[in-house]
C-alpha positions in Angstrom: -40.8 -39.7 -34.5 -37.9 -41.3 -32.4 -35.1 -39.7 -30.8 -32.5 -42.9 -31.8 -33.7 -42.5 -35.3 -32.7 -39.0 -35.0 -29.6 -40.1 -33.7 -28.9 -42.5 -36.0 -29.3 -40.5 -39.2 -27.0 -37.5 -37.4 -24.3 -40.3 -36.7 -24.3 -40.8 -40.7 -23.7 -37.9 -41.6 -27.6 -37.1 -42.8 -29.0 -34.1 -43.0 -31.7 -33.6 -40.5 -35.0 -31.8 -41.1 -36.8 -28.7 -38.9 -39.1 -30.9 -37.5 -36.2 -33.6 -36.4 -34.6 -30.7 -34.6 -37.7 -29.6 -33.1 -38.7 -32.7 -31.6 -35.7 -33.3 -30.1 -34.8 -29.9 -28.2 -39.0 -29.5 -27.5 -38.4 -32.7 -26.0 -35.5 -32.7 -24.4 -36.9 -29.1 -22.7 -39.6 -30.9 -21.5 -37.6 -33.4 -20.1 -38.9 -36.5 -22.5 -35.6 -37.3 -23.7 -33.3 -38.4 -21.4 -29.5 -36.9 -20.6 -27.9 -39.8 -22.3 -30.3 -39.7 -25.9 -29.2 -35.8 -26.1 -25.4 -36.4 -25.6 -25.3 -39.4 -28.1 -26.8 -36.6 -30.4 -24.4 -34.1 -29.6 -21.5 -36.4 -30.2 -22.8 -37.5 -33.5 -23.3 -33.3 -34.1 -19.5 -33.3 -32.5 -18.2 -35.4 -35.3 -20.6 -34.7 -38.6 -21.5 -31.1 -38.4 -24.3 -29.3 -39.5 -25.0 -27.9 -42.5 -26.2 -23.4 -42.2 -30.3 -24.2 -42.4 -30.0 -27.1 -40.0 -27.7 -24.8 -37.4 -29.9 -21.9 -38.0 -33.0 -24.5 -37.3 -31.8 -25.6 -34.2 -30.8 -21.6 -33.4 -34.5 -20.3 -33.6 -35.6 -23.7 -32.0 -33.6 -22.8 -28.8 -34.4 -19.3 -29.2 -37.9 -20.3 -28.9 -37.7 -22.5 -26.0 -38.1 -19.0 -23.4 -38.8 -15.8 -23.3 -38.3 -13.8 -26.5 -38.3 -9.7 -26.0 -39.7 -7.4 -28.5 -37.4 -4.1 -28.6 -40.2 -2.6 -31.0 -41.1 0.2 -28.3 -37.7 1.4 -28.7 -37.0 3.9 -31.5 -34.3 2.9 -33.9 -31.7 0.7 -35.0 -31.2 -2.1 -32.1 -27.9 -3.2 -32.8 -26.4 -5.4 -30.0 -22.6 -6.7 -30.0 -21.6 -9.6 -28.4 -18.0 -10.8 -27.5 -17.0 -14.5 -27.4 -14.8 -13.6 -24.0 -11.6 -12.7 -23.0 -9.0 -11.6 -20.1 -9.3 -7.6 -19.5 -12.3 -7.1 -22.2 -14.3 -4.5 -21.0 -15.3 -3.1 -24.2 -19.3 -3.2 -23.5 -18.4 -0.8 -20.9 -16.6 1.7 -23.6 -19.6 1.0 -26.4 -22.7 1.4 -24.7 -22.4 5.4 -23.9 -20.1 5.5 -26.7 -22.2 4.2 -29.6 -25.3 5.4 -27.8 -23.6 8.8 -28.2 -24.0 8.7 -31.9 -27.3 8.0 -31.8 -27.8 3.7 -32.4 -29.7 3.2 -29.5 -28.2 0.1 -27.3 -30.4 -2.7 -25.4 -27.9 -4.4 -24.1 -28.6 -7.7 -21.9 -25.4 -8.9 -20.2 -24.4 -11.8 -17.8 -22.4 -12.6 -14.9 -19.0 -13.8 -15.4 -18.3 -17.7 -14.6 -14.7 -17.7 -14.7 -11.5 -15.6 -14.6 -13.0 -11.9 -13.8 -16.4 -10.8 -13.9 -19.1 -10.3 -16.5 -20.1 -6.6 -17.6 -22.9 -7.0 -15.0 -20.6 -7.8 -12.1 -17.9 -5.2 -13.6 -20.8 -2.2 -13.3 -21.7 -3.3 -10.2 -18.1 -2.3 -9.1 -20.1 0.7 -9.0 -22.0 1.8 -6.2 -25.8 2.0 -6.8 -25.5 0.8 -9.9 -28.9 -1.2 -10.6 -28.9 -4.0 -13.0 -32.5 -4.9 -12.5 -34.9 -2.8 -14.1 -38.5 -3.7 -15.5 -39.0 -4.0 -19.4 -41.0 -0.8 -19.1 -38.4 1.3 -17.6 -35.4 -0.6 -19.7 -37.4 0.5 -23.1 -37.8 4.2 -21.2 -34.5 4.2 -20.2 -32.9 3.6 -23.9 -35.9 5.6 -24.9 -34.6 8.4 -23.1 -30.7 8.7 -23.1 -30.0 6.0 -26.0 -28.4 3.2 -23.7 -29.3 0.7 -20.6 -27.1 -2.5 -19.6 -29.3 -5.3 -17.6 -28.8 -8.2 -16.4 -29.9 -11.4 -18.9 -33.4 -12.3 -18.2 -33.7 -15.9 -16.3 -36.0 -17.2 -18.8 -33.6 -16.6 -22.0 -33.2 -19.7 -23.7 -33.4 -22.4 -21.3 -33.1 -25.3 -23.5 -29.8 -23.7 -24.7 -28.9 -23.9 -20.9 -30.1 -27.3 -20.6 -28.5 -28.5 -23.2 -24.5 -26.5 -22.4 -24.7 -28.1 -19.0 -24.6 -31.5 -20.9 -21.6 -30.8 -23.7 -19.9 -29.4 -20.5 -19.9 -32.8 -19.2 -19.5 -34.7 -22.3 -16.6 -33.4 -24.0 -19.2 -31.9 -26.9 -18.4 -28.2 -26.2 -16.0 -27.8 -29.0 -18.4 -28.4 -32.1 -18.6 -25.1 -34.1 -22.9 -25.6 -35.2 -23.3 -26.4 -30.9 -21.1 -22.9 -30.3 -22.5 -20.5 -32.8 -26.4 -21.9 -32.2 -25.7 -21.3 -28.4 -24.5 -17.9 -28.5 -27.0 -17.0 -31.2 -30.3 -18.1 -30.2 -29.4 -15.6 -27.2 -29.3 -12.6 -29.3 -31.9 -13.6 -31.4 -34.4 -13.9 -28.5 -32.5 -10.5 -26.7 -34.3 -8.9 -29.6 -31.7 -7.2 -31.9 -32.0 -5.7 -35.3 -28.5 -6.2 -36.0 -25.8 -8.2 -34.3 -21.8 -7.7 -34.1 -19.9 -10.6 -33.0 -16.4 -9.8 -31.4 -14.7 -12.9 -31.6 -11.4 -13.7 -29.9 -8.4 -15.7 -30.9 -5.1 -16.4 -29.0 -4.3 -18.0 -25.7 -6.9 -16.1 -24.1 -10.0 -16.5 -26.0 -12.2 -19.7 -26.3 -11.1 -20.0 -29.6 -7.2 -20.8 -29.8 -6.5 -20.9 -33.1 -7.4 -18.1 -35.8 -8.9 -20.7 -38.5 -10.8 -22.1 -36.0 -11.9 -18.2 -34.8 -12.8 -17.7 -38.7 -15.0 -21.2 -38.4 -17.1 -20.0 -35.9 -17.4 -16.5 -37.1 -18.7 -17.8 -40.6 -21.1 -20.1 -38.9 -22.7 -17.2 -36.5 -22.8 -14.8 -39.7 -24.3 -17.8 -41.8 -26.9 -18.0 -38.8 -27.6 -14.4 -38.5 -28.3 -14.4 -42.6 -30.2 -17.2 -42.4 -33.0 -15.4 -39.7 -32.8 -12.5 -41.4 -30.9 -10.4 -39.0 -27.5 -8.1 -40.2 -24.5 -9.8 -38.6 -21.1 -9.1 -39.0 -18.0 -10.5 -37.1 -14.6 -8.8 -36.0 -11.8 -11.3 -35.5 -9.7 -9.8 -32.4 -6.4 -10.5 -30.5 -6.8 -12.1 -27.0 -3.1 -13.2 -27.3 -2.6 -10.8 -24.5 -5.2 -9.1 -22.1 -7.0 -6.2 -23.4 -5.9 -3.5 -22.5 -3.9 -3.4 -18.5 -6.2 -4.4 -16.1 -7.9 -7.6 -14.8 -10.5 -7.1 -12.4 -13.9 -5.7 -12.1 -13.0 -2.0 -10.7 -9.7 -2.3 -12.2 -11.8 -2.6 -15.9 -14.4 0.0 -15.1 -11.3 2.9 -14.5 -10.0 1.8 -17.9 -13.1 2.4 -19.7 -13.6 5.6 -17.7 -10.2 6.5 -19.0 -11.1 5.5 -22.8 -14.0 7.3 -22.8 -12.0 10.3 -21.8 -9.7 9.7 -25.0 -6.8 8.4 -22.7 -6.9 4.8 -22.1 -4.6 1.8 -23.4 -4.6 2.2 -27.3 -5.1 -1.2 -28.2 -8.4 -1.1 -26.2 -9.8 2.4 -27.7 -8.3 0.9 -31.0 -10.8 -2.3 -30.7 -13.5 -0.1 -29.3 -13.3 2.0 -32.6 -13.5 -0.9 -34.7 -16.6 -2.4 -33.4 -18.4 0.4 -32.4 -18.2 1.4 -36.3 -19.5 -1.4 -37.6 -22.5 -1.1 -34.9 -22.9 2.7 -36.1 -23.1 1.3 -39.9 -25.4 -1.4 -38.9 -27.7 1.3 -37.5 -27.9 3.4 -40.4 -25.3 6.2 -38.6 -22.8 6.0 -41.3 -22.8 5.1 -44.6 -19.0 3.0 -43.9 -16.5 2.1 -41.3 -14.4 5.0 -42.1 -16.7 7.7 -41.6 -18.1 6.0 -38.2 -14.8 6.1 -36.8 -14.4 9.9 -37.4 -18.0 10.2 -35.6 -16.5 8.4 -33.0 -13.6 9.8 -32.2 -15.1 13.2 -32.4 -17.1 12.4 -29.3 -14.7 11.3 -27.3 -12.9 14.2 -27.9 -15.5 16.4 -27.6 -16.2 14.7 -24.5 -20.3 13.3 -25.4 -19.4 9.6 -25.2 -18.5 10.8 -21.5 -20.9 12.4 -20.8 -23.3 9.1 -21.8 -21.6 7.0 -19.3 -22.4 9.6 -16.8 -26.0 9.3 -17.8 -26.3 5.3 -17.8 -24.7 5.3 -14.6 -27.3 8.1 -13.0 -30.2 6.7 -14.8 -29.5 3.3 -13.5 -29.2 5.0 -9.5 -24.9 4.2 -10.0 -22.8 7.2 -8.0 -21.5 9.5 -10.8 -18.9 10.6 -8.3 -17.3 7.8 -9.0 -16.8 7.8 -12.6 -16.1 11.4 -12.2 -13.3 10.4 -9.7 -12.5 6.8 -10.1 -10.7 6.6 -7.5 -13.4 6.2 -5.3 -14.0 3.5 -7.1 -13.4 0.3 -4.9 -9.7 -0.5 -4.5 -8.0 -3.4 -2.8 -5.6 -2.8 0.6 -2.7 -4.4 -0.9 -0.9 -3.7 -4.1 2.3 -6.0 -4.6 4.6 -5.5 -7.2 5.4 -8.4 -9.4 9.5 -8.5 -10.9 10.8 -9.9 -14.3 13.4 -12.8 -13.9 15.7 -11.8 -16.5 15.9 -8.8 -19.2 14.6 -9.3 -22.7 11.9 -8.8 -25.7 8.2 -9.7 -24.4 7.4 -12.1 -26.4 4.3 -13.7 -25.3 1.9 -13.1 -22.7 -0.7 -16.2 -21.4 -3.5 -14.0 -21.8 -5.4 -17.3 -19.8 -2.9 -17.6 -16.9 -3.2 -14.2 -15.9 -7.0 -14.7 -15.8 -6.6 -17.8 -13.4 -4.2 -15.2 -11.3 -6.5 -12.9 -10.8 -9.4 -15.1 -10.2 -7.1 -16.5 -7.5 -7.0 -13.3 -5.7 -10.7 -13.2 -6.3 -11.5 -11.1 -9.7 -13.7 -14.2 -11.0 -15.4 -17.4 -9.7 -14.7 -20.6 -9.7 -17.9 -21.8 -9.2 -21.2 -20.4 -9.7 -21.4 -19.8 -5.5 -18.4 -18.1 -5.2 -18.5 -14.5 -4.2 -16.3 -11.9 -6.5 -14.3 -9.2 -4.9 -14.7 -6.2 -7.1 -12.1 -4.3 -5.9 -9.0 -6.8 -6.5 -7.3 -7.7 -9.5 -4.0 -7.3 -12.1 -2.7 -4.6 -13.4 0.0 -5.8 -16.2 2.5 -3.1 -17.0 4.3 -4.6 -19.7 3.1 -6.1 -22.9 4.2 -7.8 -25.8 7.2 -6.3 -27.8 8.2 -4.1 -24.5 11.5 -4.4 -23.0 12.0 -5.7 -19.6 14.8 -5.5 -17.1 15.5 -8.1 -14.6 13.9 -6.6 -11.6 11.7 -4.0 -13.7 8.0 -4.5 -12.4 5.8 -6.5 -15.3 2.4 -6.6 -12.6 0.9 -5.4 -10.0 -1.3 -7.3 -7.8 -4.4 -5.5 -6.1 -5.0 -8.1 -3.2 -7.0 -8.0 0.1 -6.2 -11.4 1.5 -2.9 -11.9 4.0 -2.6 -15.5 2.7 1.3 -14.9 2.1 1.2 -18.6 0.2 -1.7 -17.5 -2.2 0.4 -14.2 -2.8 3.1 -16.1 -4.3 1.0 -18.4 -6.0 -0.4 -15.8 -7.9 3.0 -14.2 -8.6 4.4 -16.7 -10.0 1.3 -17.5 -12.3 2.0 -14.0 -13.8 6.1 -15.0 -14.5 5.1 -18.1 -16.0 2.5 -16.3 -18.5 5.4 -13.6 -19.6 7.4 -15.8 -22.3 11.1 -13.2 -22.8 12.9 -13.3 -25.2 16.4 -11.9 -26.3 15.8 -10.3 -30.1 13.3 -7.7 -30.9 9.7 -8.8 -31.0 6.9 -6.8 -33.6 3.5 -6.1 -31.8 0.4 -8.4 -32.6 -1.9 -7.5 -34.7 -4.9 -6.4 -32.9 -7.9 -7.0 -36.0 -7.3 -10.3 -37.7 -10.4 -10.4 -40.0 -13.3 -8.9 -40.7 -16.7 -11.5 -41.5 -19.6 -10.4 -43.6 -22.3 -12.6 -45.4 -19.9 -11.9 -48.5 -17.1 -13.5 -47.1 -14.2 -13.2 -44.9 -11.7 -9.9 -44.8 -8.2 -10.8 -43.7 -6.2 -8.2 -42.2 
């Protein structure tokens, strides 16, 4: 077997068999096929496709190529939920007491953020203590034990799936819906989980831009999920604005503290509720979405989904003080207000700008070396459909640098992402669509 004639029969528009796919990402792991072979395949994938078996092929292949862990030692329903990324998404944070509350017990594996705020792990570590290391023996106690734990990703996951996204980063092959959904698949596939739901976001924000294009890759990660025999659904979700107010690793973890206490920003307990009852009917907890959602709600009211984040954050050596009293949280010196130009209707909000903003101030990284300051941030105080007075405060920067110049950089990235308008505006929808092996639910 040769890579070009691989190639080749990709390029037109052939189907390629398990043992094609095999021999190339075995090989290219191994380091027998060079850069160049891998990203005239990946072009050729770029512009003819896949077909579900040979995407679901070249899923377990990558899944295959590291470590695989066995959640068997924990009791129960694994159900694991995975979000495609977004500005102010901190819903892990919210799930994993909160679902864990009801009784699906949650694994979770989670990874550093490379971009405009942290990752979950970098967002927990806001809190002080809080481990993110623990060995597979005390992970399965831990969930074991109080239903939840949130690690850091093993090193070993996958590596011919990181091999292989370092190259379509550099070759303008990252936008190819069978690359995507085998790359964030074969992750959870080889994290272990019984059953798998996929938040993925749309809007200016989100990966995705475009909602057909969201539906695309939501089919094609269900359609992979099938295929391996693990239950997989996939929530369509707005990231045409952030979610929720804040932007920023301490900033996030208040906000869930809050949601979990039945009073944070609607539109994220609303997205919470919506995912976290598909992961309590995917783990047997509720016979449909409806009756989850009462389950839910009911323990946030009755204050046990609150009580779960307490115990994640003990178990895991975190100070429970601090979720207790978030205010001794870590919190940046500075807070600057930021004004609205003109009066109007909100219109828009460049969910991606005010990432970059607060990456600026040093939410996120731009590079893989660069250190995040947990304790800055932006807090948005005016979204889409509000009314805003000229002069009526639309953000507030949490800063710690006296780089006056950087200041108003960032301000005025967060007036150019606010698009005002001067007629009423009607709110976004926050739920687009619903995906299932039986097909796609628009709402």
């Amino acid at each position: 077997m040769r890579a070009v004639d691989i190639i080749q029969k990709k390029r037109d528009g052939h189907e390629l068999t398990r043992e094609e796919i095999s021999f190339l990402i075995k090989g290219y792991s191994r380091g027998e096929i060079p850069d160049y072979q891998m990203s005239a395949w990946a072009m050729a994938v770029y512009f003819q496709g896949m077909n579900p078996r040979e995407t679901a092929d070249l899923t377990l292949e990558m899944a295959s190529s590291g470590e695989q862990i066995d959640l068997s030692p924990i009791h129960g329903i694994k159900v694991d939920k995975h979000s495609t990324g977004g500005v102010g998404d901190k819903t892990t944070v919210v799930l994993a007491p909160l679902v864990a509350s009801a009784g699906v017990p949650v694994a979770k594996m989670s990874g550093r953020g490379l971009g405009h705020t942290g990752g979950t792990i970098d967002k927990l570590e806001s809190i002080s203590g809080f481990s993110v290391e623990l060995t597979r023996e005390q992970f399965f106690s831990q969930v074991n034990s109080i239903g939840a734990a949130v690690i850091s990703q093993s090193g070993n996951i996958t590596p011919a799936d990181k091999k292989l996204y370092s190259l379509r980063d550099v070759t303008a092959t990252v936008e190819s819906i069978p690359l995507i959904a085998s790359s964030v698949m074969s992750k959870k596939i080889a994290a272990g989980a019984d059953a798998i739901v996929l938040d993925v976001k749309t809007g200016s924000g989100a990966f995705m831009k475009s909602l057909d294009a969201s539906i695309s890759l939501a089919q094609a990660m269900v359609e992979i999920g099938t295929e391996v025999g693990r239950q997989t659904v996939a929530v369509i979700s707005d990231m045409d604005q952030p979610l929720g107010f804040g932007i920023g690793n301490a900033l996030e973890i208040k906000e869930a503290i809050a949601t979990l206490q039945g009073n944070g920003p609607k539109d994220l307990e609303e997205v919470c509720l919506f995912l976290g009852s598909h992961m309590l009917v995917l783990g047997g907890k509720a016979k449909d979405e409806q009756e989850a959602r009462t389950i839910l709600k009911k323990l946030i009211e009755n204050g046990a989904a609150f009580d779960k984040l307490k115990q994640l954050v003990k178990a895991q050596n975190g100070d429970v003080s601090q979720i207790e009293n978030p205010d001794l949280l870590p919190s940046a010196r500075r807070q600057i207000e930021v004004k609205a130009m003109g009066n109007g209707y909100v219109e828009a909000i460049q969910a991606e700008q005010i990432g970059i903003a607060a990456m600026l101030l040093g939410a996120g990284r731009e590079t893989k070396e660069s250190a995040i300051d947990l304790s800055v941030g932006i807090v948005i105080t005016k979204k889409v459909a509000d009314y805003v007075e000229s002069g009526e405060t639309i953000a507030v920067l949490h800063a710690n640098t006296d780089d006056e110049s950087k200041i108003r950089e960032v301000e005025q990235k967060v007036i150019e992402a606010y698009r005002v308008v001067d007629h009423e505006v009607k709110k976004p929808p926050l739920i687009y669509a619903l995906v299932t092996k039986d097909g796609v639910k628009r709402f």
